[in-house]
N, C-alpha and C positions, 0 to 999 in steps of 0.2 A: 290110634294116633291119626290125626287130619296135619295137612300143610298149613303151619302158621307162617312161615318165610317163602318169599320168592326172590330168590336174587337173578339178575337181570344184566348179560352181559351184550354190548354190542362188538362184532366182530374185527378185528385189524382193519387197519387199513389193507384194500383191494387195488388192483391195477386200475380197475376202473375209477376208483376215487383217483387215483393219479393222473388219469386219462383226463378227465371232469374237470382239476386244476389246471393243468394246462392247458385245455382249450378256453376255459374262462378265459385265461390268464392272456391268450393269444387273442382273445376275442371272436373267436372264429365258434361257427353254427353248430356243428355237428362234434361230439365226441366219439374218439375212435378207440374201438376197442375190439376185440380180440373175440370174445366171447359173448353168447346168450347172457342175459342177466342172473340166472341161475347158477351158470359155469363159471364165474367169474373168480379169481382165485386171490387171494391175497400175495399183496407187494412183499417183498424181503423184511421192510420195515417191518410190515403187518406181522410177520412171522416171529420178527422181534418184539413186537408187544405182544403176541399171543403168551411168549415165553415167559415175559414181566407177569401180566396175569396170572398164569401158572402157578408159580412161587407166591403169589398176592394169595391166590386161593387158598393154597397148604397152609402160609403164616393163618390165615383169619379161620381156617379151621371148617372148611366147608363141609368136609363130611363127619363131623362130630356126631351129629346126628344124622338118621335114614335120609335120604338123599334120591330124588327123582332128577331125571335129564330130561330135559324136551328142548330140541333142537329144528330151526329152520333146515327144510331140505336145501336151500340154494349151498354149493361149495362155501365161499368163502365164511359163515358163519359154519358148517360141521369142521373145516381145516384149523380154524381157531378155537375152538372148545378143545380139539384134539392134541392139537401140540401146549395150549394149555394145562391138561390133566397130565402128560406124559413131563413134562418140565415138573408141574408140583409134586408128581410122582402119584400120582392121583388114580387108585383106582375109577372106570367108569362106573360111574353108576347105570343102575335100570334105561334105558333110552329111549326115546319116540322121538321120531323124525313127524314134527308134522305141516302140514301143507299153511296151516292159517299164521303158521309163524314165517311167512315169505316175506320181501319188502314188498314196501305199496307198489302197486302196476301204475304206469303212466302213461300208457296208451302211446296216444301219438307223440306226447312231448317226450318220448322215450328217447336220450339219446341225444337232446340238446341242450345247448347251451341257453343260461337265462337269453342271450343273444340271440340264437338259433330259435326262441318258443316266440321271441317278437317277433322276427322279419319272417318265419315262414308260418306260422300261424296268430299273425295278429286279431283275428276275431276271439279267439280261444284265451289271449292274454288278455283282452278285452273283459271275458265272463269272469278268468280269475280277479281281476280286481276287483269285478261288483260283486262277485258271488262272495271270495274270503276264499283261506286258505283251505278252511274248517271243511265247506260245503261243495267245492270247487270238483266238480269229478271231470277229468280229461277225455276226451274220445276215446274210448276202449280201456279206460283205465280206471284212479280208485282214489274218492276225496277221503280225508282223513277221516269222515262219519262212517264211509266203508270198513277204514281197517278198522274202526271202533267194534263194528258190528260183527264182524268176526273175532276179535279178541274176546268179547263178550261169551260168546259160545265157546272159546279153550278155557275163557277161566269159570265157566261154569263145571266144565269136566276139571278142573282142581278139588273141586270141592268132593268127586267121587271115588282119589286115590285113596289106598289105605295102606300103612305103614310110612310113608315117608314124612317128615318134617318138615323138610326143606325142598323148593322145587326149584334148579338151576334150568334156566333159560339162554339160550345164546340164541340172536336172533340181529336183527337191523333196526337203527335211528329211529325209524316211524314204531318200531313195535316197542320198544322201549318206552319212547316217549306217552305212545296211547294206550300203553298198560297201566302207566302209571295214572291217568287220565280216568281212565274205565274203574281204576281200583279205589283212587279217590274220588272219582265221582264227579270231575270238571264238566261243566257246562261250556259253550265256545268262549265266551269272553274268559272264564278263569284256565281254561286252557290255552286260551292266547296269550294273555298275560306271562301266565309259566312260561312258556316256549319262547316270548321276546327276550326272556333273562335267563333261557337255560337252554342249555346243547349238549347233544350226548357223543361225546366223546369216542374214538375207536377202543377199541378194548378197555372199557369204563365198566365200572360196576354199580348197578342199582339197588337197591334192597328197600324192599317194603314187608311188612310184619301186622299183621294181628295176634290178637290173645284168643282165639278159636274161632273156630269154623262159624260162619253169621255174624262175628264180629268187627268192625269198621279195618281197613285198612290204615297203616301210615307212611309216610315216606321215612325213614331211618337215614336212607342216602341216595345222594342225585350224581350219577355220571362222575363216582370217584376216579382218580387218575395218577394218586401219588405213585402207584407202584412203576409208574410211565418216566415220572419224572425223578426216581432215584436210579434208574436203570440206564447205562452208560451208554449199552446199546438200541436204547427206545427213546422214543418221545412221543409226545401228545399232540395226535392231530384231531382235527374237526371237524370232516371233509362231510358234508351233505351228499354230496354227489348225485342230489336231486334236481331234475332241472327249475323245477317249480319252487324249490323250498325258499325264495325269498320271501318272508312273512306278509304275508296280507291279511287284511279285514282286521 
């Protein structure tokens, strides 16, 4: 048996996503937050949508079949797989914590606002518009063609598990978004394209599928959310919490 499914979950909402909104929202430079970007832990909300996915995962039958985990080390993505499996009643499957499933690094625009990357590094907002979002790499940090380039190398170790079917992912917005990317095959304009009309969701689910190993990927589903929005105690947010993520190029 090789993996013909990958489904693709992005993590609750974080404190830091809420951190993010409100200084948008205030206008102000810098977001304050609590913790390293690793440490960063999911809002109460977050905790309530980890729970809705949960239940989403049992209903849709995730471990029917052999079943792999590979999970981001950063907190808020292992805290919401977690309370996830334990609400659906989910035993864990097999698990690898691994490093290339991190969110994108942003170097110096770490930490601010789209406001805060203008007024204190207006040259660097300068390169993002000429460059694009696609190409754009920040001092000390990581353009979308980086996390490309690393996804490529996990999903090539896809191809070398053996027993499971199905490979669940919990990870962040940019890993989501350039797996699917890397899996279909987008070039920058038809990943631009996609990404103008699509966002990935807090605790949304992806799924992409082939009919065997060498064979093309599809998208089945982009950043589902119903189980967000029949859940009393959750709701769907959409939080980037990137400071760069305004679409360019």
């Amino acid at each position: 048996m090789a993996v013909t499914d990958i489904w693709l979950v992005r993590h609750g909402e974080s404190t830091a996503n809420v951190a993010a909104a409100r200084a948008e929202a205030a206008g102000a430079d810098v977001i304050e937050v609590d913790h390293r970007d690793a440490d960063v832990p999911l809002s109460a909300l977050g905790e309530e949508q980890s729970r809705a996915l949960g239940a989403e995962l049992a209903e849709r039958g995730v471990d029917d079949v052999p079943v792999a985990l590979w999970v981001s080390p950063y907190l808020r993505a292992q805290q919401t797989i977690g309370i996830a499996l334990a609400a659906g009643g989910l035993a864990e499957p097999p698990k690898r914590v691994d490093e290339r499933l991190r969110d994108r690094e942003l170097g110096v625009l770490d930490l601010l606002t789209r406001a805060g990357v203008r007024n204190r590094y207006p040259d660097e907002e300068r390169r993002r518009q000429w460059l694009g979002k696609y190409y754009h790499r920040p001092a000390g940090g990581e353009s979308w063609v980086d996390v490309k380039l690393r996804l490529r190398s996990l999903l090539f170790d896809v191809d070398r598990l053996e027993g499971p079917e199905r490979l669940l992912i919990a990870a962040h917005d940019a890993v989501v978004m350039l797996t699917v990317a890397v899996c279909l095959d987008l070039d920058e304009p038809a990943l631009m394209d996609f990404a103008a009309t699509h966002t990935v969701a807090n605790a949304s689910l992806t799924r992409l599928r082939r009919d065997r190993p060498g064979a093309p990927w599809t998208l089945e589903e982009f950043s589902a959310v119903q189980h967000l929005a029949e859940d009393p105690d959750a709701e769907v947010t959409e939080h980037s919490g990137r400071k760069d993520d305004v679409r360019a190029g």
